[in-house]
DRENDO-1510 file (C-alpha; in Angstrom, 1 decimal, always signed):
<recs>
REC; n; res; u; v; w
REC; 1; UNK; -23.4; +78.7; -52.6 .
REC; 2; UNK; -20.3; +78.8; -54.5 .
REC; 3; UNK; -19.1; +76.5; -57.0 .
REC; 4; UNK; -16.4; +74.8; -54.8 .
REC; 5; UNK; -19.1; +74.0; -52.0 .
REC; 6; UNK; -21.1; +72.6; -55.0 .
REC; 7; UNK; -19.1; +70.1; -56.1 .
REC; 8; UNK; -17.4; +69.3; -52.8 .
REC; 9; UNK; -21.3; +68.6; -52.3 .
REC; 10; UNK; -21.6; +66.1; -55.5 .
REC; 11; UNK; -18.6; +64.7; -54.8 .
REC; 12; UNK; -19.8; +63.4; -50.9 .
REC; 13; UNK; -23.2; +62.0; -52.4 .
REC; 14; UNK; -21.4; +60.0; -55.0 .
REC; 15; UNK; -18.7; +59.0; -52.4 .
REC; 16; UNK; -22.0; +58.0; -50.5 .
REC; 17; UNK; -23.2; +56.2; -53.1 .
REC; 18; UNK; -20.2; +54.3; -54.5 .
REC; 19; UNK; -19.7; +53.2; -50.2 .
REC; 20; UNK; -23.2; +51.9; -50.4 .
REC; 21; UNK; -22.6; +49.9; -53.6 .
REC; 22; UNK; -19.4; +48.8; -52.0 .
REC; 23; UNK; -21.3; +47.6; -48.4 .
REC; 24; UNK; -24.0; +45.7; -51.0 .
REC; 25; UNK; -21.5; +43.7; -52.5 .
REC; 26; UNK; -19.7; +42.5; -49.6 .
REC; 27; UNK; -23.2; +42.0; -48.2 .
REC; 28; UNK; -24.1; +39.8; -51.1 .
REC; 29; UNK; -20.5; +37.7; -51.6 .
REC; 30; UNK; -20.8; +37.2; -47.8 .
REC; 31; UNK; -24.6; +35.3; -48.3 .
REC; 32; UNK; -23.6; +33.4; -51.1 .
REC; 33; UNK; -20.5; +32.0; -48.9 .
REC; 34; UNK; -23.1; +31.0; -46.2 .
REC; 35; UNK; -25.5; +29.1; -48.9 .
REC; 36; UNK; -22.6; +27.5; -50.7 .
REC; 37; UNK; -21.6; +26.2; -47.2 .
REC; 38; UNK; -24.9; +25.1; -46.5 .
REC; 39; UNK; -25.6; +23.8; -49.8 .
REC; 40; UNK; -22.3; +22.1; -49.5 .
REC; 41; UNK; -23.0; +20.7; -46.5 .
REC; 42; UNK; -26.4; +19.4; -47.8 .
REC; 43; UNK; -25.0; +17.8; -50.6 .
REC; 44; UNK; -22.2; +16.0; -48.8 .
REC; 45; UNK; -25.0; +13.8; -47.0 .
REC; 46; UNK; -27.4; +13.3; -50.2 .
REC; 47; UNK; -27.9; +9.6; -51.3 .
REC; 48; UNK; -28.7; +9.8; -54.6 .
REC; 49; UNK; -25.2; +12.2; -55.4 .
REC; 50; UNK; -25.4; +10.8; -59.3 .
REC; 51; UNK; -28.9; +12.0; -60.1 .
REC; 52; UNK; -28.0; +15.8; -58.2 .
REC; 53; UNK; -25.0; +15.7; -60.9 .
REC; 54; UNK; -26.6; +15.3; -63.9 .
REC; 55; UNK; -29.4; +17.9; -62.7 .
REC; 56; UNK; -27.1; +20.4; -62.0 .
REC; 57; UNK; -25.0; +20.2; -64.6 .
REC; 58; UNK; -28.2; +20.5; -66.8 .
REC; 59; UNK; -29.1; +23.7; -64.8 .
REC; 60; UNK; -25.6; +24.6; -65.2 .
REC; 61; UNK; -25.8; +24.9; -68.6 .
REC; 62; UNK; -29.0; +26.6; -69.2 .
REC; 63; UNK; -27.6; +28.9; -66.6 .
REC; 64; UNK; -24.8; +29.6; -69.2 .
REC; 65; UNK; -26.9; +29.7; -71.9 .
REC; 66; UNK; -28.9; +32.3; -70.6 .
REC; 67; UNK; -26.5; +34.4; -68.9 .
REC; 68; UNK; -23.8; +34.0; -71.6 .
REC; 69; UNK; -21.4; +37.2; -69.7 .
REC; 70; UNK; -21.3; +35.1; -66.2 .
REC; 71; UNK; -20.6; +32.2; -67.7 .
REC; 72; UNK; -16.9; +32.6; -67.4 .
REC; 73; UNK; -17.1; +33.5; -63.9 .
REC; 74; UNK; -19.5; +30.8; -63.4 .
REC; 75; UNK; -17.2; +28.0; -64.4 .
REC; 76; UNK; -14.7; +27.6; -60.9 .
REC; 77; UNK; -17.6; +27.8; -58.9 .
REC; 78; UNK; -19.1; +25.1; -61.0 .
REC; 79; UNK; -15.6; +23.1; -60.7 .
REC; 80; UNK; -16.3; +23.1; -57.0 .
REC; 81; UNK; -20.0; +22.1; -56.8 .
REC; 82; UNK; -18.9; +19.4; -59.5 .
REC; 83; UNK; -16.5; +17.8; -57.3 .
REC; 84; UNK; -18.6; +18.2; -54.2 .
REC; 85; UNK; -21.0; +15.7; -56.1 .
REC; 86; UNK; -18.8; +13.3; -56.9 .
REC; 87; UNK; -18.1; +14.3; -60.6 .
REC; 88; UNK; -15.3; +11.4; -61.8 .
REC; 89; UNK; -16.2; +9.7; -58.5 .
REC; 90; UNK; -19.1; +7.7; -60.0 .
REC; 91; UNK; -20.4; +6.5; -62.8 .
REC; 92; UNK; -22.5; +8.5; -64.7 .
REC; 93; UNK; -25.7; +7.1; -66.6 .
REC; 94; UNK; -26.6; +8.1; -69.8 .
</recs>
């Protein structure tokens, strides 16, 4: 085989591979759309809205904590689950 065929070769698997990583991640965005719908939806119908809020905003921040490089990308979609739950809607106890 010469060297041309070789790395025409290499260059198909890691087209291959870089599609497949592509397909995964549209995979994944695509099922955390569907849970943040139905989580949505879930939460839009809880009673207790105030108590959810200050629970997830403490699992927010250990979230942050120990993830420290997501936590930047982790702060709109916080933004939207915080308003979803009433954040500045209802009084919050201390």
């Amino acid at each position: 085989m010469d060297q041309d065929q070789e790395i025409r070769e290499t260059l198909d698997v890691h087209r291959q591979s870089i599609q497949g990583l592509v397909d995964n991640q549209l995979m994944l965005a695509a099922q955390v759309h569907v849970l943040q719908a139905a989580l949505a939806t879930m939460l839009l119908h809880h009673n207790d809205r105030a108590t959810l809020l200050r629970t997830f905003k403490g699992y927010m921040k250990i979230s942050k904590e120990s993830t420290p490089q997501l936590a930047r990308h982790m702060e709109a979609l916080e933004g939207g689950m915080l308003a979803l739950l009433g954040q500045d809607t209802e009084p919050e106890k201390k």
